[in-house]
N, CA and C atoms as a LAMMPS dump frame, in Angstrom:
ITEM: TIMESTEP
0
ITEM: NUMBER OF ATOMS
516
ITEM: BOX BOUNDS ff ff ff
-5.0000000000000000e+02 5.0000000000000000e+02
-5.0000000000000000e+02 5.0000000000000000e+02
-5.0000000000000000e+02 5.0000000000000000e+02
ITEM: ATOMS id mol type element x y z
1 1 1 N 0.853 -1.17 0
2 1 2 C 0 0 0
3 1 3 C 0.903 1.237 0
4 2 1 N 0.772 2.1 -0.902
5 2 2 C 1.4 3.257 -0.992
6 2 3 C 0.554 4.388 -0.003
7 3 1 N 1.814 5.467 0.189
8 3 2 C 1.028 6.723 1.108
9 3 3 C 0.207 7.212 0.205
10 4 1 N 0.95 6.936 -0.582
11 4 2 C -0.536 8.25 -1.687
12 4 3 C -2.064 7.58 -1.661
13 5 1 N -1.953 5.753 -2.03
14 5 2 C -3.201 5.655 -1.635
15 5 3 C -3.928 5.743 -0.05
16 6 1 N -2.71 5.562 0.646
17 6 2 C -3.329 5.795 1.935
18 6 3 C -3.886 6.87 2.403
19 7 1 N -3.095 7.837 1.942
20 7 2 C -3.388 9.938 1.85
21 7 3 C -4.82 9.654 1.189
22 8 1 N -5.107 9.11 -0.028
23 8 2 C -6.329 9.329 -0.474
24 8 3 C -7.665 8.974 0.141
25 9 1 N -7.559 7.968 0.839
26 9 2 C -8.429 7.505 1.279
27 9 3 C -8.916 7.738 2.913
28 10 1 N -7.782 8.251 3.768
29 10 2 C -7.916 9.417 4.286
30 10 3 C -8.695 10.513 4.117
31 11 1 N -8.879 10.949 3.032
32 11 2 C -9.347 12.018 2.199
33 11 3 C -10.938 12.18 2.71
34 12 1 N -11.403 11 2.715
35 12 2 C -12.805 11.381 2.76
36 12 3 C -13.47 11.399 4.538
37 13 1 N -12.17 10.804 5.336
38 13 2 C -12.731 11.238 6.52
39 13 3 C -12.419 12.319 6.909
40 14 1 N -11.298 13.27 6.566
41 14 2 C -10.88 14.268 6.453
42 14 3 C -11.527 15.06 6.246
43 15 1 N -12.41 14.94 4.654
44 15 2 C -14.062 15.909 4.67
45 15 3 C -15.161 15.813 6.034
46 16 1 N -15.57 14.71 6.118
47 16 2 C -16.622 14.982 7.156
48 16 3 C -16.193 14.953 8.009
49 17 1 N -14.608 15.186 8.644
50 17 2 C -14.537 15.698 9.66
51 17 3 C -14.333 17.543 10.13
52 18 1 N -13.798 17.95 8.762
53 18 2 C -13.714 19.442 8.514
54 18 3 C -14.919 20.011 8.4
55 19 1 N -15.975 19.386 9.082
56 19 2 C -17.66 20.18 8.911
57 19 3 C -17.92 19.923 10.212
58 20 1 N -17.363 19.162 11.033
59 20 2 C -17.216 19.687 12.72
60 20 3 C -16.101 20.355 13.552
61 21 1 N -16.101 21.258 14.102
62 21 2 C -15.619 21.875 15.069
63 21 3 C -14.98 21.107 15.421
64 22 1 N -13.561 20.904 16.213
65 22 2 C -12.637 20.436 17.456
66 22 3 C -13.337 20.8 18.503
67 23 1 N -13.725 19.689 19.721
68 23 2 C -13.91 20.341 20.762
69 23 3 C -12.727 20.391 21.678
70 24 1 N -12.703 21.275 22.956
71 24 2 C -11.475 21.546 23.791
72 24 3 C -11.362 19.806 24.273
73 25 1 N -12.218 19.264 24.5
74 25 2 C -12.033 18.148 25.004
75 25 3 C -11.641 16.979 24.025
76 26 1 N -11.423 17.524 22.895
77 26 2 C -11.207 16.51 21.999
78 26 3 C -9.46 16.946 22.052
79 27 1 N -9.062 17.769 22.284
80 27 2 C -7.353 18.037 22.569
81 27 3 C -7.069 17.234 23.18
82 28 1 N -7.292 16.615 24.371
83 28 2 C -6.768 16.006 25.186
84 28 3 C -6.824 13.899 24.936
85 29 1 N -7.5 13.986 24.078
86 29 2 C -7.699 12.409 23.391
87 29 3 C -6.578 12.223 22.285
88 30 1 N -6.466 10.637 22.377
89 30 2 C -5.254 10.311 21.543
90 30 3 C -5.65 10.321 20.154
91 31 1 N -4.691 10.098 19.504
92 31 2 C -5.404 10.228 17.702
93 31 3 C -5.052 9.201 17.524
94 32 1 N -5.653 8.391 16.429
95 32 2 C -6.453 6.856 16.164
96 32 3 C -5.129 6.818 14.579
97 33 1 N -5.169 8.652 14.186
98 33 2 C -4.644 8.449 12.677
99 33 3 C -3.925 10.026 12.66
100 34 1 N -2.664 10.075 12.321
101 34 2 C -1.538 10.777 12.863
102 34 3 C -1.178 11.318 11.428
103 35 1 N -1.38 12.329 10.103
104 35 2 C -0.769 12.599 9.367
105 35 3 C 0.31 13.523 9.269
106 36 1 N 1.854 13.449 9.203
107 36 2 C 2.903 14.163 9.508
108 36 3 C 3.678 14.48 8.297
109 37 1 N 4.385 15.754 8.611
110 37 2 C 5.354 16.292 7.579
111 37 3 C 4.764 16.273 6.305
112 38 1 N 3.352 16.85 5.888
113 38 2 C 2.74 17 4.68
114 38 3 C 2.717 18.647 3.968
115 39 1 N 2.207 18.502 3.316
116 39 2 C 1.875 20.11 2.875
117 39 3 C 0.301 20.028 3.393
118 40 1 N -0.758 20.391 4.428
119 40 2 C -2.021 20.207 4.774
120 40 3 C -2.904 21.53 4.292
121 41 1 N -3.713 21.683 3.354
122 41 2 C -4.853 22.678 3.35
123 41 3 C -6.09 22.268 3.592
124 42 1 N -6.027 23.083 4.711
125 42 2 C -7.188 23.2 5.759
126 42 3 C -8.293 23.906 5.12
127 43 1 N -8.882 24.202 3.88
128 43 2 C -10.072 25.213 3.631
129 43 3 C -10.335 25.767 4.391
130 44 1 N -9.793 27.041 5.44
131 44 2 C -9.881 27.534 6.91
132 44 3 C -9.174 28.823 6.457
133 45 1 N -9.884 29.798 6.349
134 45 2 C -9.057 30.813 5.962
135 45 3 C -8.301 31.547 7.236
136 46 1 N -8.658 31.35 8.356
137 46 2 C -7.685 31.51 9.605
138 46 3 C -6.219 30.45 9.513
139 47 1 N -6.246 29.932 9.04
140 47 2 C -4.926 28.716 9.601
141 47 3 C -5.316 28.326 8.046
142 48 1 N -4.889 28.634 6.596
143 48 2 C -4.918 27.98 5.428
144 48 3 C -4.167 26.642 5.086
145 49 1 N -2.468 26.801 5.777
146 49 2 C -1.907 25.572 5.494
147 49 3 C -1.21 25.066 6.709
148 50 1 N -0.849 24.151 6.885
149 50 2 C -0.439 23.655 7.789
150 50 3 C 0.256 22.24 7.583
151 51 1 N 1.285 21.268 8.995
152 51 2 C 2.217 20.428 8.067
153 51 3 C 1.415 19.034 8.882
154 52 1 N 0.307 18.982 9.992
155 52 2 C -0.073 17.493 10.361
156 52 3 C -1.061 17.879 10.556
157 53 1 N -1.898 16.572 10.446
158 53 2 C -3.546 16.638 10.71
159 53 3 C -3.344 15.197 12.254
160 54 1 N -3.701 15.37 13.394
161 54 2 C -4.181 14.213 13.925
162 54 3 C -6.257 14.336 14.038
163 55 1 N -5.868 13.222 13.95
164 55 2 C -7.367 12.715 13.571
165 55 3 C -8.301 11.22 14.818
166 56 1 N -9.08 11.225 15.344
167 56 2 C -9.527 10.215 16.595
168 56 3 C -10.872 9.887 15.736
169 57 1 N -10.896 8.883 14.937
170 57 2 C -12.243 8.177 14.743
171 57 3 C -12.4 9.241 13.506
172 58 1 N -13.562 9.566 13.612
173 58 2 C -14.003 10.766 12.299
174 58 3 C -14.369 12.124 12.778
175 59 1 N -13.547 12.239 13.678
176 59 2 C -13.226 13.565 14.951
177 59 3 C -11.696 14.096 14.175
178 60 1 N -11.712 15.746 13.448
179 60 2 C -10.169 16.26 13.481
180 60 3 C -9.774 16.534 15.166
181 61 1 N -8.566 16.411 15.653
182 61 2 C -7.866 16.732 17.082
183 61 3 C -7.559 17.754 16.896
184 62 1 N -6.899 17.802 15.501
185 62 2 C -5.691 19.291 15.684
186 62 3 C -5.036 19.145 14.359
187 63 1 N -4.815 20.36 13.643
188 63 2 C -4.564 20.248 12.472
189 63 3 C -3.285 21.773 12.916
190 64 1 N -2.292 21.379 12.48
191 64 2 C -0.898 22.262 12.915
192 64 3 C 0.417 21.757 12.577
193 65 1 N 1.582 21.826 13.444
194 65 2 C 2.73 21.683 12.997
195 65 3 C 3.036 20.12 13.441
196 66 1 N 4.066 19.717 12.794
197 66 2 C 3.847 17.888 13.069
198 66 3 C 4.45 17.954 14.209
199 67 1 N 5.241 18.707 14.873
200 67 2 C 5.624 18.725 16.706
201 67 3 C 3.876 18.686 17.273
202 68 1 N 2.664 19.772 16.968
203 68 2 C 1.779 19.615 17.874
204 68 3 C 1.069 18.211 18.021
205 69 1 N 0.849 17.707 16.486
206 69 2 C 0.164 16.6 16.328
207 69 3 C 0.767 15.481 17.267
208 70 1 N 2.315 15.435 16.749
209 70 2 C 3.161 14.283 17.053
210 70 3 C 2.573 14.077 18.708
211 71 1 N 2.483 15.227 19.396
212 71 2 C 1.901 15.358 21.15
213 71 3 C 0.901 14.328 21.432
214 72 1 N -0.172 14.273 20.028
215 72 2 C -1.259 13.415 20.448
216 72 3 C -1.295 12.076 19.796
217 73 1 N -0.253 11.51 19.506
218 73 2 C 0.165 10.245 19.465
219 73 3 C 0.544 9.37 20.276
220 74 1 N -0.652 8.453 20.465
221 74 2 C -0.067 7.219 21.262
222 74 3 C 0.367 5.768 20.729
223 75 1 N 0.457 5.079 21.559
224 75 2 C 0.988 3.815 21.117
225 75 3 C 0.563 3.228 20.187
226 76 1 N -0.62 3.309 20.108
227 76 2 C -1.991 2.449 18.592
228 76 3 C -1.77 3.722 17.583
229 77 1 N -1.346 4.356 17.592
230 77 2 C -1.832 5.723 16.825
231 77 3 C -1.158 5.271 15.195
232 78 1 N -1.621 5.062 14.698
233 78 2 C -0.979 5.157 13.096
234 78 3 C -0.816 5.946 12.265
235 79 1 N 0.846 6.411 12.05
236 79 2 C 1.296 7.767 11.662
237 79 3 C 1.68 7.157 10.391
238 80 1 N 1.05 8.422 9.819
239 80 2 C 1.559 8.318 8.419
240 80 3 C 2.562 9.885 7.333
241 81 1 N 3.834 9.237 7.451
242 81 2 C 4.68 10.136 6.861
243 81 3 C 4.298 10.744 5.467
244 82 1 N 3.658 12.044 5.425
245 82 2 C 3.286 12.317 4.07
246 82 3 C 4.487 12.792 3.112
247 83 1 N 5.761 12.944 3.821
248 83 2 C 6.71 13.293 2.967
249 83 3 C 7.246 14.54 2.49
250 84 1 N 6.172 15.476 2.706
251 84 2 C 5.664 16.609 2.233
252 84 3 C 4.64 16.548 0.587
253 85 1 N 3.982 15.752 0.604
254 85 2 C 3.339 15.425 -0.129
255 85 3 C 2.039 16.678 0.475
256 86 1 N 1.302 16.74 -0.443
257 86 2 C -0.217 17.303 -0.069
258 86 3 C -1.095 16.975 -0.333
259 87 1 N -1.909 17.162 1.174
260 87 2 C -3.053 16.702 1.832
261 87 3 C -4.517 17.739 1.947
262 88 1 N -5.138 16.909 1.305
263 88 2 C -6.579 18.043 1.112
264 88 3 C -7.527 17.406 1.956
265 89 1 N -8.378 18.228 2.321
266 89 2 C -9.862 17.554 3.085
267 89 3 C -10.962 17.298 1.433
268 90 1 N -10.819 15.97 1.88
269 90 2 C -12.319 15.278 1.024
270 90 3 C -11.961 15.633 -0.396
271 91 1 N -11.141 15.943 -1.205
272 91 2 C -10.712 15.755 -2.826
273 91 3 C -11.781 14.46 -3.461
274 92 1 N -12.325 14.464 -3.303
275 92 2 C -13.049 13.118 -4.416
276 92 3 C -13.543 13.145 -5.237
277 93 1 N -13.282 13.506 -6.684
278 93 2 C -13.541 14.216 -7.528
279 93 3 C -14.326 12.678 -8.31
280 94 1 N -15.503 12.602 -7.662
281 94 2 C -16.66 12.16 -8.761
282 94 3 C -17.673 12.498 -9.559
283 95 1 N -17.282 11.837 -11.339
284 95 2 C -18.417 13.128 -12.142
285 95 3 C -18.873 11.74 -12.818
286 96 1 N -19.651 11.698 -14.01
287 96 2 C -20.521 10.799 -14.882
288 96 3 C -19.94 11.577 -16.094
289 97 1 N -19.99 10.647 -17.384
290 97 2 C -20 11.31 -18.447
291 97 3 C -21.76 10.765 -19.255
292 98 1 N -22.745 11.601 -18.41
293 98 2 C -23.879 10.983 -19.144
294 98 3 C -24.701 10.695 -20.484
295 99 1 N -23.739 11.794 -20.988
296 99 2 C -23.864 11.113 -22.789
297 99 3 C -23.13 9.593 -23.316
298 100 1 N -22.333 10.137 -22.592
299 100 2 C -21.373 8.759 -23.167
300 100 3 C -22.098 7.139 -22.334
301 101 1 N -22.364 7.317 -21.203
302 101 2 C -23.138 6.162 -20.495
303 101 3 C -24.398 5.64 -21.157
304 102 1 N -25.125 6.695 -21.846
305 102 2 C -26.571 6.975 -21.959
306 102 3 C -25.751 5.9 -24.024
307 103 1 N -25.211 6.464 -24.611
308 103 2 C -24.629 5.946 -25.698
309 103 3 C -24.612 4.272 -25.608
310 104 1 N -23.71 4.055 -24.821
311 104 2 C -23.155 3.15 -24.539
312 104 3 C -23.865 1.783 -24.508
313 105 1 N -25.358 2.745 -23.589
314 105 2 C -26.179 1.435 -23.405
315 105 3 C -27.219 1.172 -24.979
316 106 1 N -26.859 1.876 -26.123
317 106 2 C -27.473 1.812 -27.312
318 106 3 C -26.703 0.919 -28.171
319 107 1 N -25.526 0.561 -27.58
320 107 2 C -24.636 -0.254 -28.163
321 107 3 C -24.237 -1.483 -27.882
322 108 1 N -23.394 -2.316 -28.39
323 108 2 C -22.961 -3.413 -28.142
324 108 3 C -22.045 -3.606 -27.184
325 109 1 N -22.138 -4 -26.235
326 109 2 C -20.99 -3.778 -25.032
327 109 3 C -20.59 -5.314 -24.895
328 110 1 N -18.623 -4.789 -24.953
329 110 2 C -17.971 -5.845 -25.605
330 110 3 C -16.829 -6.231 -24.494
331 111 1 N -16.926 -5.329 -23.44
332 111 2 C -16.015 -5.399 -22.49
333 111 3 C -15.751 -6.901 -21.662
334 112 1 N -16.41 -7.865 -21.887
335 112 2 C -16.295 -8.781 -21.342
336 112 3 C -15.808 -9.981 -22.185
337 113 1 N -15.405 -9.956 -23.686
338 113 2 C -15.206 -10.74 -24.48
339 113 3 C -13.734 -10.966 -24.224
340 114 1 N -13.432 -12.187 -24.292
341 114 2 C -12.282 -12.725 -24.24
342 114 3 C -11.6 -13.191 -25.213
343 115 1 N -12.324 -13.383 -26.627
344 115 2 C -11.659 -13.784 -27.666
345 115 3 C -12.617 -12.928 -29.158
346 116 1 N -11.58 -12.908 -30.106
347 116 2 C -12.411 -12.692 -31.022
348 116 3 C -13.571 -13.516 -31.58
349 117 1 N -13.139 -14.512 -31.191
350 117 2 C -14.576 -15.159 -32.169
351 117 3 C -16.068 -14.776 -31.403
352 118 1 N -15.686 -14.621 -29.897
353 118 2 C -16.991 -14.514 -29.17
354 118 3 C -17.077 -13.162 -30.166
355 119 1 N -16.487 -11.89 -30.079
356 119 2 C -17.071 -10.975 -30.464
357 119 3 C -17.993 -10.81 -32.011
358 120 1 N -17.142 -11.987 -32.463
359 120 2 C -18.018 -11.964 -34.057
360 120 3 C -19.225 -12.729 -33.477
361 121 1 N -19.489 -13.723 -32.952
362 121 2 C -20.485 -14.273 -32.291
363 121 3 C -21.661 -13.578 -31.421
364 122 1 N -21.285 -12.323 -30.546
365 122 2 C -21.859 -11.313 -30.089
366 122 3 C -22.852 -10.307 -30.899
367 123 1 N -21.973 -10.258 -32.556
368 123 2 C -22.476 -9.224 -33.424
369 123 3 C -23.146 -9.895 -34.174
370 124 1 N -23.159 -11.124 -34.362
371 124 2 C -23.9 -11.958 -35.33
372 124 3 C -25.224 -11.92 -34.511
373 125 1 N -25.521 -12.253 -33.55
374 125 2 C -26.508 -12.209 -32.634
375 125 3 C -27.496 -10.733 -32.561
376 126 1 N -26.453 -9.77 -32.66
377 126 2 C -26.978 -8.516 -32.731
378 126 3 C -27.734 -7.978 -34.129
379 127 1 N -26.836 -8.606 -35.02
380 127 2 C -27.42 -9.087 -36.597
381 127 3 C -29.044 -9.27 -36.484
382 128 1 N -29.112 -10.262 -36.047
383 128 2 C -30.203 -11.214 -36.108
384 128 3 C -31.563 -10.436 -35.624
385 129 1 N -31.282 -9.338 -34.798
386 129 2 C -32.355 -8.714 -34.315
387 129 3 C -32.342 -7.57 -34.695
388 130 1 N -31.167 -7.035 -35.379
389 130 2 C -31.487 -5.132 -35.794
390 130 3 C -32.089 -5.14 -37.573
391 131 1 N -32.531 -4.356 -37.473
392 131 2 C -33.606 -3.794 -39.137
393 131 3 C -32.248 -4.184 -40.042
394 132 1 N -32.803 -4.679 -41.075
395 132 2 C -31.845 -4.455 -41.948
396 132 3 C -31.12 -3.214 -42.487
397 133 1 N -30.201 -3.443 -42.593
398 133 2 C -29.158 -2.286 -42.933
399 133 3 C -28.67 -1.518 -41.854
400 134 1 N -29.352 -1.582 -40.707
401 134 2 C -28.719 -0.885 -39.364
402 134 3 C -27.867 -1.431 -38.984
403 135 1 N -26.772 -0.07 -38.39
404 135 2 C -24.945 -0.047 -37.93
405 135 3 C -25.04 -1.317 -37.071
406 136 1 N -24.506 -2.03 -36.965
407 136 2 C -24.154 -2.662 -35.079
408 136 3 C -22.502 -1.927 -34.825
409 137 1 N -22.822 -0.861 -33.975
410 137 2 C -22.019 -0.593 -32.969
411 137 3 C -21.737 -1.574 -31.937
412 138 1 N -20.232 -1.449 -31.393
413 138 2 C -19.529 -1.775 -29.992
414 138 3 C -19.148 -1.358 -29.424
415 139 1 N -18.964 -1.321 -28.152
416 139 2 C -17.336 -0.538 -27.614
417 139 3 C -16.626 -1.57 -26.329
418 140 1 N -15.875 -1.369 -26.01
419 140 2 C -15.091 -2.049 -24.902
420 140 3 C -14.159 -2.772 -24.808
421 141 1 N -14.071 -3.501 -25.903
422 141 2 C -12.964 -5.094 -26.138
423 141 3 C -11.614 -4.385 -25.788
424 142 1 N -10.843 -5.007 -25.033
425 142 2 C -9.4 -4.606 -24.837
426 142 3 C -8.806 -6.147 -25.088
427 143 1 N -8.073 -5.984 -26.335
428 143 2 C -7.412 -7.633 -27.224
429 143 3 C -6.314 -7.68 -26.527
430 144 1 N -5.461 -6.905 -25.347
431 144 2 C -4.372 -7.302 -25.204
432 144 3 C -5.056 -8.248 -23.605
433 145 1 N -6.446 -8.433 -23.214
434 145 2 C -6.353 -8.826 -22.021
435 145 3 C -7.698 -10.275 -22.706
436 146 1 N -7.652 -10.902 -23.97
437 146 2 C -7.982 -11.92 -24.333
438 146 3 C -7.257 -13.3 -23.804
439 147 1 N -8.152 -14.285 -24.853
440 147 2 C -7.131 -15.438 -24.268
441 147 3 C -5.783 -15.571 -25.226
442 148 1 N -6.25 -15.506 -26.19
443 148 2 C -5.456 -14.88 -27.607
444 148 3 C -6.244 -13.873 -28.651
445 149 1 N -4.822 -12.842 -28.054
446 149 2 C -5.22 -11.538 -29.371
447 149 3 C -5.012 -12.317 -30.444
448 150 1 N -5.701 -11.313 -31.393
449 150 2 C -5.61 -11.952 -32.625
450 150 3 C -4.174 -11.157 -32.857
451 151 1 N -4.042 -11.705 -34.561
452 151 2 C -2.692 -11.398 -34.896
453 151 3 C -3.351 -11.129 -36.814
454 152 1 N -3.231 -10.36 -37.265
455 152 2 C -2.465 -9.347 -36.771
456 152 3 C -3.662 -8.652 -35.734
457 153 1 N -2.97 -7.561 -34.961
458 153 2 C -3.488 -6.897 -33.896
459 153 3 C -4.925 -6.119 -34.423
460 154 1 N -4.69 -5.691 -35.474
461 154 2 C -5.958 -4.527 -36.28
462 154 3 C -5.919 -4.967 -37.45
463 155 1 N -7.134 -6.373 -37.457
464 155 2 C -7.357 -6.864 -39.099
465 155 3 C -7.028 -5.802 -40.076
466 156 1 N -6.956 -5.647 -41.379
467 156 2 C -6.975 -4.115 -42.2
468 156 3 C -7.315 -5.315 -43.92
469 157 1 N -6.542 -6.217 -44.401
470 157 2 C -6.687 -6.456 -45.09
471 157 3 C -7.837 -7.791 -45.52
472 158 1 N -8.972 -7.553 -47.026
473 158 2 C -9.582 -8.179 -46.722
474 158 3 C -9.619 -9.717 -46.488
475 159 1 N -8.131 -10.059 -46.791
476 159 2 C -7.942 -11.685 -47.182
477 159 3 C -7.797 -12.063 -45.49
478 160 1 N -7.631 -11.071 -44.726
479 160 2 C -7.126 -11.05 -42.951
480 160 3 C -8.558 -12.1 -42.682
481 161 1 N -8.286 -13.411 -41.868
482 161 2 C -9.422 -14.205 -41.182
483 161 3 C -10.023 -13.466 -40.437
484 162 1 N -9.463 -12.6 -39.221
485 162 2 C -10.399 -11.952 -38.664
486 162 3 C -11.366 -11.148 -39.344
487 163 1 N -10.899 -10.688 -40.489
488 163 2 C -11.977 -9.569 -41.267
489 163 3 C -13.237 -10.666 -41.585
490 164 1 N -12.552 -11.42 -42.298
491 164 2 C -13.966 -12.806 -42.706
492 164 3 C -14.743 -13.053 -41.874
493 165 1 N -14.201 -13.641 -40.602
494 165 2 C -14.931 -13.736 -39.722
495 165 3 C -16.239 -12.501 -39.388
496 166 1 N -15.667 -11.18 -39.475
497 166 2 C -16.372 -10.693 -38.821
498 166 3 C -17.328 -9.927 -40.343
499 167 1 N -17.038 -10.048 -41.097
500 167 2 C -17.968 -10.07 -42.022
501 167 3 C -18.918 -10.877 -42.5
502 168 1 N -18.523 -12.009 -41.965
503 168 2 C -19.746 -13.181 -42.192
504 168 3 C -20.719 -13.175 -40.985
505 169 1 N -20.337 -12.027 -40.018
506 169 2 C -21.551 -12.349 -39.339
507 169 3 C -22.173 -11.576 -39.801
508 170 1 N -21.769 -10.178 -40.305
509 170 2 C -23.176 -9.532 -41.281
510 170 3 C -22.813 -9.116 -42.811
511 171 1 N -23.106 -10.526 -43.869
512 171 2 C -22.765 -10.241 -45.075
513 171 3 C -22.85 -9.369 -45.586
514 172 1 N -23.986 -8.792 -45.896
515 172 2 C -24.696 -7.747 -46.631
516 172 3 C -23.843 -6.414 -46.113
């Protein structure tokens, strides 16, 4: 396990803990999770950056210099050297691309094929039920994680078996 993934995942108790207050009585408790020698932004426009966060459960202790933190470290406490790496509260940058999802499901989804022939087998099937003359789209196949890529890698010529193949599932 790397710090960075460990820093990250940190990350999100870090958010919901930066939407409560420290209480005075929470100074005096040990920290559960010890982050030291980081670059820390606090979204706190009183105290903006700072170099340790200690942390007790999903309680911040004290967010300051890694001498104050280091204070509230005890024996269980699990410190983690950020290096001077930087440390944000709650970074979790989740978005959708809902065109592309919304697409996707209009298509042939190929992500699970393991060989070419399934995929000509997949589209032949898809054949069988779309109007004549309509596209069959795919997307997904990654040939380097088959059982065997084909060879060559990107059929191109028409005498190429893979091309046959995949033209005989829709002649026309």
């Amino acid at each position: 396990m790397t710090i960075r993934s460990t820093v990250a995942r940190t990350c999100t108790t870090l958010a919901l803990a930066l939407l409560c207050a420290p209480s005075a009585s929470a100074q005096s408790r040990i920290a559960t999770l010890a982050i030291v020698n980081g670059h820390v932004v606090t979204v706190d426009s009183a105290t903006p950056e700072a170099e340790a966060v200690a942390i007790a459960g999903d309680r911040i202790l004290a967010v300051g210099t890694t001498a104050e933190v280091r204070r509230l470290v005890g024996p269980r406490t699990r410190v983690i050297d950020a290096n001077g790496r930087l440390v944000i509260p709650g970074f979790i940058e989740g978005h959708g691309h809902y065109m592309g999802l919304g697409e996707s499901k209009l298509q042939l989804d190929l992500t699970t094929a393991r060989t070419w022939d399934e995929i000509v087998g997949r589209v032949a099937a898809a054949v069988r039920t779309a109007p004549r003359g309509a596209w069959i789209e795919g997307f997904g196949w990654h040939q380097e994680k088959w059982e065997r890529p084909p060879s060559p890698a990107v059929p191109r010529p028409a005498s190429c078996p893979a091309r046959r193949s995949r033209s005989s599932a829709r002649p026309q």
